[in-house]
N, C-alpha and C positions, 0 to 999 in steps of 0.2 A: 492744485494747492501743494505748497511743497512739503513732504513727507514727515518733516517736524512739526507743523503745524497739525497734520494729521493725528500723530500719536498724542501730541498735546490734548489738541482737542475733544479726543475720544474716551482720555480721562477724565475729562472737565464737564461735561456735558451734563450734570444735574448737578453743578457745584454753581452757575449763572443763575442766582435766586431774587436778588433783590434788585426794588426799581425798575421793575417789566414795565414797559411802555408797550398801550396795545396801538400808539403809529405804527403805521406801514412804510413810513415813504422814505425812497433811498435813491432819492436821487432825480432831480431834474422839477424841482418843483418850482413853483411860483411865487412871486413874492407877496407877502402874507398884509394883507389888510387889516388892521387890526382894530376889531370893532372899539366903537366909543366906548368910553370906561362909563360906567352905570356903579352909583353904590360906594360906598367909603374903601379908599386905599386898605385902611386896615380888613375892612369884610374881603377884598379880592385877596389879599396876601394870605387870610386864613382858609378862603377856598383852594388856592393854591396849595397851600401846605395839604389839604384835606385830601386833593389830586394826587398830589404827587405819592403820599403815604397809601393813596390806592392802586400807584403802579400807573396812573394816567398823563402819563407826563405830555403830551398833548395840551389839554385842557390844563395841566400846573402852568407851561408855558403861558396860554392867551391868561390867564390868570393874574400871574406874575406882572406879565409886562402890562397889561390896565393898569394894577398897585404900582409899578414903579411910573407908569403914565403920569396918575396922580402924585405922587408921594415925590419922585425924585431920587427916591433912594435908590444909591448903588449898591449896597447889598440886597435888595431884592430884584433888581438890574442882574445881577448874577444870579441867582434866582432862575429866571425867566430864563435865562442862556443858557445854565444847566440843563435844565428840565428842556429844551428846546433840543439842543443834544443827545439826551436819552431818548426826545421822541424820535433822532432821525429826520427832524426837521430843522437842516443847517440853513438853508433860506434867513427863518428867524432868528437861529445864534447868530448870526454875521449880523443882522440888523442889531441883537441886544448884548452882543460881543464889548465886554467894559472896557473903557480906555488903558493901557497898561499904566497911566501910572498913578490908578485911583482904584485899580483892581486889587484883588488879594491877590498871593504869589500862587496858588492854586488855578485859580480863575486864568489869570495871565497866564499862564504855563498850557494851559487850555484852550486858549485862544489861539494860543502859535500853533497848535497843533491842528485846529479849526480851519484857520487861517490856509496852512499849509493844503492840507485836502481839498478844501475847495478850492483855490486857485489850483495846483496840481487836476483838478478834475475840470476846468474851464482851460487846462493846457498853456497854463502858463506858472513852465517849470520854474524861471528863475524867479518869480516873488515867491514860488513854494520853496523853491532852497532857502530864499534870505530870510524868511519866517522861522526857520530853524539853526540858520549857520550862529556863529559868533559866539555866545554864552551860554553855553548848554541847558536844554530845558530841563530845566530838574525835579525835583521830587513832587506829585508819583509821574508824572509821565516821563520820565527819564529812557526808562526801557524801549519804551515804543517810540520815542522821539527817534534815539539812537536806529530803530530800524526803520522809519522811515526816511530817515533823511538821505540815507544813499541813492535813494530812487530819486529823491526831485533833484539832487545835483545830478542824476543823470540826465532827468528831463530839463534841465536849465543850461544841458551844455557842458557840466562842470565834473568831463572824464574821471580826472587823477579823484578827486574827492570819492565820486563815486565807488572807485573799486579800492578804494583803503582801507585796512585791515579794519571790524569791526571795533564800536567800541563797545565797552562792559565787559574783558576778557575772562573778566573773576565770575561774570555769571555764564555758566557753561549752556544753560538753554538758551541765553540771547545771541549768546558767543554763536553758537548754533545755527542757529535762524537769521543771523547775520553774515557769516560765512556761504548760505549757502544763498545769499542773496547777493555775494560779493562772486562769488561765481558766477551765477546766470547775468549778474551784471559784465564782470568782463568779458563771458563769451559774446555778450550782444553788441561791448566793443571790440570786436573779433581778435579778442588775445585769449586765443584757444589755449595756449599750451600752461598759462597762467593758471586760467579757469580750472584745465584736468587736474593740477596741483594741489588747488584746494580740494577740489572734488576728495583726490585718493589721502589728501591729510587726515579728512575729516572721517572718511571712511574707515580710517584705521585707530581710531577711537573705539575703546571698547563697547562704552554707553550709547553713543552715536554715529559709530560705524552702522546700522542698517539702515540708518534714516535716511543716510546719501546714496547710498546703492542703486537705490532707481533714480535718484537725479543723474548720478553717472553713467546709470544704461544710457540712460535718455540720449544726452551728453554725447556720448557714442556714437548711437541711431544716428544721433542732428549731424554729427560729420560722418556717414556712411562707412561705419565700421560694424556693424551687425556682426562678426563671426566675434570678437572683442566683448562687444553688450552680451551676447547668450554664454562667452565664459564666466562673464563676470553673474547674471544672474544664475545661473549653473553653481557658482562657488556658494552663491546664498543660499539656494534651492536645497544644497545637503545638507546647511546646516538648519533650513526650516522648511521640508519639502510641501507642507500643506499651504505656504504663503498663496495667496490667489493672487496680491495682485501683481508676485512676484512672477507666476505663473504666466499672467495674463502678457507682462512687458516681454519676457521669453519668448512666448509664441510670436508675437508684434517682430519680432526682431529677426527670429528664423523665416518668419512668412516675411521680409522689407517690409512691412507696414508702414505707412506714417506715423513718426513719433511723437511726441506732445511737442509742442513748439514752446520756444522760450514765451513766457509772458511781456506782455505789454508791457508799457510803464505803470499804468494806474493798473492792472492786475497784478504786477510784482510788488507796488505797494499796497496794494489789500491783502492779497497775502499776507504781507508781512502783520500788518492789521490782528490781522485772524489770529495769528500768531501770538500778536502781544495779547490779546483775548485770552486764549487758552493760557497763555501764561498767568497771566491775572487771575483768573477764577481758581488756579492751583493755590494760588497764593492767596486763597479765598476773601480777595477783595472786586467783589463781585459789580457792584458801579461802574469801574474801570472799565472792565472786563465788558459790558454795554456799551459805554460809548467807542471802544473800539471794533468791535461789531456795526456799531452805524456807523464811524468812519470808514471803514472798510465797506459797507454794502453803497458807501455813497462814491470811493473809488470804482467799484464794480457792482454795482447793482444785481449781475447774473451770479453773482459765486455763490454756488448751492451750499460749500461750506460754511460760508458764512450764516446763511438763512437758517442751515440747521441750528445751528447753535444759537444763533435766537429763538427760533421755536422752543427750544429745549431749555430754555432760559424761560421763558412764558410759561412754558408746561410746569415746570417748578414752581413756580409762582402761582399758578391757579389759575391763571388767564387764560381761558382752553378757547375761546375765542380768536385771540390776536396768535395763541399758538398755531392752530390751523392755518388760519392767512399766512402766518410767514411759511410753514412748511407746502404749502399751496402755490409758493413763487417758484418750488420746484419741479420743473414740467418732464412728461415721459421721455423715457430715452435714455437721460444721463446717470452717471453710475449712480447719486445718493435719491433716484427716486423712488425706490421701492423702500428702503428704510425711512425716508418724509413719510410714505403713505400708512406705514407699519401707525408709525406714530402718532399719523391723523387718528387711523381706523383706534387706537385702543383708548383714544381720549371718550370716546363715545361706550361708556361701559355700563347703564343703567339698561334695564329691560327694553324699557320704551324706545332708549337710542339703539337698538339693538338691527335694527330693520338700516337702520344708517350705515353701523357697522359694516353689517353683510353687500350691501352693495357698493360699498368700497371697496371690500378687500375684493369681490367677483373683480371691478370693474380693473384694479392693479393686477390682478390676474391675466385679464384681458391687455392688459399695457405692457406686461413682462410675463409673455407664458412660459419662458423657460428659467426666472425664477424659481428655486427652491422655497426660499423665503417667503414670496408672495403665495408660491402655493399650503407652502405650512401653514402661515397665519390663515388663509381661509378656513383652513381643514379646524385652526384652534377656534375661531368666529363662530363656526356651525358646532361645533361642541357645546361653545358656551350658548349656545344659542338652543341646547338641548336636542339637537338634529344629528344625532348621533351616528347614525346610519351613514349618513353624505359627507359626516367627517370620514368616517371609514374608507368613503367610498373614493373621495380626496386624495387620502394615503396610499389604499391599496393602488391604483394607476402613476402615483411618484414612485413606489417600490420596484412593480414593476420596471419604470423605465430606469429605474436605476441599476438594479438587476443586483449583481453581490457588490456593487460598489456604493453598494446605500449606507448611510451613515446611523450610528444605531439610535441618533435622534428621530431620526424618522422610524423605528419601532418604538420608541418610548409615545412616540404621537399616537402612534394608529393603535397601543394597547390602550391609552390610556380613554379611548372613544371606544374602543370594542365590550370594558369592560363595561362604562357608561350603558352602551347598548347591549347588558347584558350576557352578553359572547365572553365569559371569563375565560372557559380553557383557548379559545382563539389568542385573548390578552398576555394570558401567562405565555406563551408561546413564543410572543413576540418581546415580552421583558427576558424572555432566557436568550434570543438572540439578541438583544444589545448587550446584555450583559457578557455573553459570550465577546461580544467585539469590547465593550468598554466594563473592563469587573468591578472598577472601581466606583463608578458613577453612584454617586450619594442617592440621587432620586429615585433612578430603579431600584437599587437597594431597600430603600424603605419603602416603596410601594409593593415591590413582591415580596419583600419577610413581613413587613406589615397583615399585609393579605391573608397571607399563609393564616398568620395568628390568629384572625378575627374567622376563621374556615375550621380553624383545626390541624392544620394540618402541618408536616414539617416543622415541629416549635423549637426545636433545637438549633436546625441552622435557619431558621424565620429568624429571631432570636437575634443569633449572631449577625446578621444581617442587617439587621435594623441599628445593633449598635458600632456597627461599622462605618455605617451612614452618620451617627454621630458623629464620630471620631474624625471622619472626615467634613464635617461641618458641624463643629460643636458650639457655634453662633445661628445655625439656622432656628427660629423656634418653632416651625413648621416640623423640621426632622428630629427636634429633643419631644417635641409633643408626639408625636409617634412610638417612640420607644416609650415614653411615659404613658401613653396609652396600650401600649403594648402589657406593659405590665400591670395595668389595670385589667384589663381583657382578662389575662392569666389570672386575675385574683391576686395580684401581690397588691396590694394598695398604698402599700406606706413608703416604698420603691416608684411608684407611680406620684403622689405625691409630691415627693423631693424632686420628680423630673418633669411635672406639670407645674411647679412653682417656679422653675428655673424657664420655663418656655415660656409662661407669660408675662416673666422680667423681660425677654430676647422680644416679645412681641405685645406689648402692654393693651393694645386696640384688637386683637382677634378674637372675635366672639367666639368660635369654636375654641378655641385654646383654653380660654376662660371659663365657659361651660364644661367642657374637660375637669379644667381644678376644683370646681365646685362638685362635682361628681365624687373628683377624690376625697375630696373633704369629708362629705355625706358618709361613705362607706366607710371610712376609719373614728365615724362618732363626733367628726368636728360640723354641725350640723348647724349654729349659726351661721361660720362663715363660710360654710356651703350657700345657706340661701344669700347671704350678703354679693356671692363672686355670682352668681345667677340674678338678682337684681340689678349687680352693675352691668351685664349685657345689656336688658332692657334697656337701661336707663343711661347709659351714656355714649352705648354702639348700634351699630345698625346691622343686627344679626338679619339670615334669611329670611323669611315667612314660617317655612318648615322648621329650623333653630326656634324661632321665636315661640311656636307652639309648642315644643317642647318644655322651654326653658317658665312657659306661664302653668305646664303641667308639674311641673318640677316641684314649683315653689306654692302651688296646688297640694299637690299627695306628696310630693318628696320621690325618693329612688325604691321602687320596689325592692325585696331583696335578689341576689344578684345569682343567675342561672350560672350555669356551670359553663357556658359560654358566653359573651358578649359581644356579638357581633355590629358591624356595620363598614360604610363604605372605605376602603383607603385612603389614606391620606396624601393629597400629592403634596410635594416640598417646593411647589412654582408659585406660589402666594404671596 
């Protein structure tokens, strides 16, 4: 995928919310028999509605098109093609695809773009160019028209069209992702020296100079200039030495490795697809943003990128069902499957699914042993899983192998289990060396000034510590509830107070947070609405077992009065 679509999409990735369809299918399906209509036009049109408002765009589909069976009508005719679209079942849009010139200008604009892909995907580029040439598709598929249409003029034969200046200059991301689709296109008509041109214009954009940087390596590689491609990513590497997968094309280059090869036709247009997705969901119309995701997974069925971003689309949505299957289309091996499976693993987070959990993340483990990530997330799995020990035991064997070039996330992991397992002075040990490596870090910050306070010990700079971690995340309510309970701890109450009221604004749903402010309340005499902020955990959150006992003691006897310490466990800021 090309590296703007990348960045795009990795901002966008829980902004795809609405209208999750839990289809699957992308590509190569059958054409759709549509059972007899049963029951009044108007009853199928209101299940339809009922469908589709539950994300089941499937079922909205066979819905729809029964009601428009009966009824005749062209607006639920469109209807039916919408929802047929979002499932990713084009088979049925093309059958209930409205006539253009009884369609809405929505609909129509929709159809061409319909139109275009699945011809383009049956390889027959020129009805996919002339579905889009002539009168520009306009508004909202305008953006995405513009970037697929240079691919089916290339697949219909139509050179010149194809590598002509993008259009929508004034939108600097389409300008973008069309640019660099006018390049992979003229190198594929072997006008290299064309192609390099745009490559190094775009490169030399402030905003989107690093997006091209590794299409240029690439570029490079593909005409066997490797000592050129490791200057060029040498020049990025200083000014972002940690890049990986800047790192990763470097090495490819100095070793001659093979380079990625230009895309297909129908890969260069899903891409672009993917593209106009992540563009959409920036522009938080989220619809869009769907049905070019199943355009695109109906050009290419295997693009992992695309898949993510559906699952994560569903995952927002609540469909933890159809999220799993789409991240499940991405098989071991290729670079986005250890982050599908992070994704699967953490949809499963109730006790019971917990056993599920854990044999996922072992079995990605087993898929990617030299993962860091899949190893971390095990070591987090068996933590939350209460297995404290064997997250240690996780950590301790990635430290070693890492040896002093371990990153101080991985001591924040292995403290944050050793204290679980009791081993506090092992944990503080391991929070002073990340800290040593990262001072700034907001989490360890509050987890070890936190600690300190609730111990006794060091309150001065615990103290400071703790409101440092504000200051560097003064929206987290995780880390304002810390110092607010910090100051409760200490006995200042009415300081604690004012920063447990401001934490449960930042997180309105966290039972500990909330129980927290009712605590403050209690201790400075406001004892109504003490028991009021501890009734509304019960009653409208889903506090622990342990929480929950407390808070039916609370409101039981109340707060005994208060020892000259208040301890209990740290608070971590990952919540």
């Amino acid at each position: 995928m090309c590296k703007v679509a990348v960045c795009l999409a990795s901002a966008s990735l829980l902004v795809l919310t609405a209208c999750a369809s839990t289809g699957m299918s992308s590509g190569g399906a059958q054409a759709i028999a549509e059972p007899a209509p049963s029951g009044s036009a108007y009853g199928m049109f209101l299940a339809g509605q009922a469908a589709r408002n539950g994300g089941h765009n499937s079922e909205a589909a066979t819905y729809f098109a029964q009601s428009a069976k009966i009824s005749g009508s062209a607006d639920v005719q469109e209807s039916a093609f919408f929802s047929a679209v979002l499932a990713g079942d084009m088979v049925r849009a093309i059958a209930m695809n409205p006539p253009a010139e009884s369609a809405t200008p929505g609909a129509a604009r929709l159809g061409r773009m319909v139109v275009a892909v699945e011809t383009l995907t049956d390889g027959n580029g020129r009805k996919a160019y002339a579905a889009l040439a002539g009168d520009p598709v306009g508004f909202p598929h305008r953006t995405a028209a513009a970037l697929l249409k240079p691919w089916a003029a290339a697949a219909g034969g139509a050179v010149k069209e194809s590598i002509a200046e993008p259009e929508l200059k004034s939108d600097r991301l389409a300008y973008a992702l069309g640019s660099l689709s006018r390049a992979q296109l003229m190198e594929r008509a072997g006008r290299y020296s064309e192609a390099e041109d745009v490559l190094k214009a775009m490169s030399s954009e402030d905003a989107m100079g690093g997006i091209f940087l590794e299409a240029h390596g690439a570029f490079l590689e593909r005409r066997g200039r490797q000592s050129e491609a490791v200057a060029l990513y040498d020049a990025a590497l200083a000014k972002d030495p940690g890049d990986a997968s800047l790192l990763a094309s470097r090495a490819r280059a100095v070793a001659r490795g093979t380079p990625d090869p230009l895309p297909t036709i129908r890969k260069g247009a899903a891409q672009a697809m993917v593209g106009a997705a992540a563009q959409a969901a920036l522009m938080k119309q989220s619809e869009l943003g769907l049905v070019y995701l199943r355009l695109a997974l109906r050009l290419d069925p295997k693009s992992d990128e695309a898949w993510t971003m559906l699952g994560d689309a569903l995952l927002a949505n609540d469909d933890l069902d159809a999220a799993r299957e789409a991240y499940a289309q991405i098989k071991p091996g290729t670079s986005a499957y250890v982050q599908a499976r992070i994704r699967t693993i953490w949809t499963y987070k109730g006790d019971k699914e917990r056993p599920q959990a854990l044999t996922m993340a072992r079995e990605t483990v087993r898929q990617a042993p030299d993962s860091i990530l899949a190893r971390t997330t095990l070591a987090d799995v068996l933590r939350a899983d209460k297995q404290y020990e064997a997250s240690v035991t996780v950590m301790d064997d990635l430290i070693a192998e890492e040896g002093r070039d371990s990153d101080w996330r991985l001591y924040y992991l292995r403290a944050l289990a050793l204290d679980k397992a009791g081993r506090w002075d092992e944990a503080e040990r391991d929070l002073k060396a990340g800290l040593a490596l990262n001072p700034d870090e907001a989490g360890m910050l509050n987890y070890l000034g936190y600690t300190w306070i609730v111990r006794g010990e060091r309150l001065d700079e615990a103290l400071a510590m703790v409101r440092k971690a504000v200051d560097a995340e003064p929206n987290s309510g995780a880390v304002v509830d810390s110092l607010g309970w910090a100051y409760y701890s200490l006995g200042q109450y009415g300081e604690a107070v004012t920063l447990l009221e401001r934490a449960s604004q930042l997180e309105p749903t966290d039972p500990e947070i909330n129980m927290h402010l009712g605590d403050a309340y209690w201790r400075v005499g406001r004892r109504v609405e003490a028991a009021f902020q501890w009734r509304k955990v019960l009653s409208t959150m889903t506090p622990e077992p342990d929480l929950e006992v407390q808070l039916e003691n609370r409101l039981k006897d109340g707060l005994q009065p208060p020892l000259k310490s208040v301890s209990g466990p740290a608070k971590v800021a990952e919540r």
